[in-house]
C-alpha positions as CSV (number, residue, x, y, z in Angstrom):
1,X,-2.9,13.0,3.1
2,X,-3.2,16.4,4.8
3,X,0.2,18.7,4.5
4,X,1.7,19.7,8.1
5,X,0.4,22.8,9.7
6,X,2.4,25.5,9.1
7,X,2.5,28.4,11.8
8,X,4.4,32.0,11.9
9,X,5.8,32.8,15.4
10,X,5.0,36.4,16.3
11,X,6.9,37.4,19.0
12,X,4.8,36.8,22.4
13,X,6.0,38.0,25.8
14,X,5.5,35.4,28.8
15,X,3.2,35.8,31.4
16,X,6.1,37.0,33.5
17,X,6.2,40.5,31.5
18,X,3.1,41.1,31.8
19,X,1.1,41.9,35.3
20,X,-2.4,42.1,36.0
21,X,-4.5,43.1,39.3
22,X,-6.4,42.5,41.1
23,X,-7.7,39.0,39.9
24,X,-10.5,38.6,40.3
25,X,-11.6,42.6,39.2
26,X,-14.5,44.0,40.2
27,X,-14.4,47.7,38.7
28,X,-10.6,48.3,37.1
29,X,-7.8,46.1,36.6
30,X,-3.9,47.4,36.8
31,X,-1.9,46.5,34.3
32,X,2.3,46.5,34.8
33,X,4.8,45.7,31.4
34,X,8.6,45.9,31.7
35,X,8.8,49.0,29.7
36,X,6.0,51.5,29.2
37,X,8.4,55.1,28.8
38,X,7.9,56.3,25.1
39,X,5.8,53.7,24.1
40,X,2.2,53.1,22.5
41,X,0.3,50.3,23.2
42,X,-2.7,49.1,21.7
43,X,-5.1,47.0,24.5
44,X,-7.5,44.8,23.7
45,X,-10.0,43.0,25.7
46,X,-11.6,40.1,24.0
47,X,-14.3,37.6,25.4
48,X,-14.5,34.1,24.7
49,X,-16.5,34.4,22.0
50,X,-13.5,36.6,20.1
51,X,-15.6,39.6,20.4
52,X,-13.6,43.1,20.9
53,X,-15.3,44.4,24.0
54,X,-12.8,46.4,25.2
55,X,-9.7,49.0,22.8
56,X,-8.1,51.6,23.7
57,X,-4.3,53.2,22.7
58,X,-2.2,54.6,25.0
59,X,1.2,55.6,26.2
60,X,0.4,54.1,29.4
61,X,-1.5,50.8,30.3
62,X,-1.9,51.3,33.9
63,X,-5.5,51.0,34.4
64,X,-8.2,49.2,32.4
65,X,-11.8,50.4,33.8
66,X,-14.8,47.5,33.7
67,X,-17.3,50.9,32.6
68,X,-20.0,48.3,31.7
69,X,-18.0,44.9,30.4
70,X,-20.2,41.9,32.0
71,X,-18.8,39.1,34.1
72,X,-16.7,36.6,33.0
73,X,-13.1,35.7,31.5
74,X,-11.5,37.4,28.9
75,X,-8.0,37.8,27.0
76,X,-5.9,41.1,27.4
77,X,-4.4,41.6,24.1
78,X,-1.5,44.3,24.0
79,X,0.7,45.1,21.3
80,X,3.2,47.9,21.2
81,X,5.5,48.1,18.1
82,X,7.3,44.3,17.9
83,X,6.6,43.6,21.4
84,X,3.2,41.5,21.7
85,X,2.1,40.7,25.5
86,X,-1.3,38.5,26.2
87,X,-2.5,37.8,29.8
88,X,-6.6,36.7,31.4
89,X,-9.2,38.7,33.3
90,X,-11.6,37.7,35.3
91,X,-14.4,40.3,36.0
92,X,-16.7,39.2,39.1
């Protein structure tokens, strides 16, 4: 007999804290949190694959520039002190 999976909650933000446009992107994507005054955020965008393909930290994740990331869907990872947010991005 296998033991239970055991799992830690971190503390992920909805969807509904977290904006992103326009979807589908074709050069930039916006990106709108609840609070961004006097924070740091580190942004990640990961393809499918789990491959980093995008990181940058900032005080400000307002704009995420495509600057040579290929088509397809990818996960926009953001974390900023306790607050973790995670959203999609479709590049055309």
């Amino acid at each position: 007999t296998l033991p239970a999976p055991v799992s830690i909650r971190d503390s992920w933000y909805t969807s509904d804290d977290l904006k992103v446009f326009p979807q589908p992107a074709q050069n930039y994507v916006e990106v709108s949190l609840p609070r961004t005054e006097g924070f740091t955020y580190d942004i990640r965008l990961i393809d499918l694959s789990g491959r980093v393909v995008f990181r940058n930290e900032t005080g400000n994740p307002s704009i995420i520039y495509r600057n040579g990331i290929k088509s397809g869907i990818y996960i926009l990872d953001i974390r900023s002190g306790d607050r973790n947010y995670r959203g999609k991005v479709l590049f055309r």
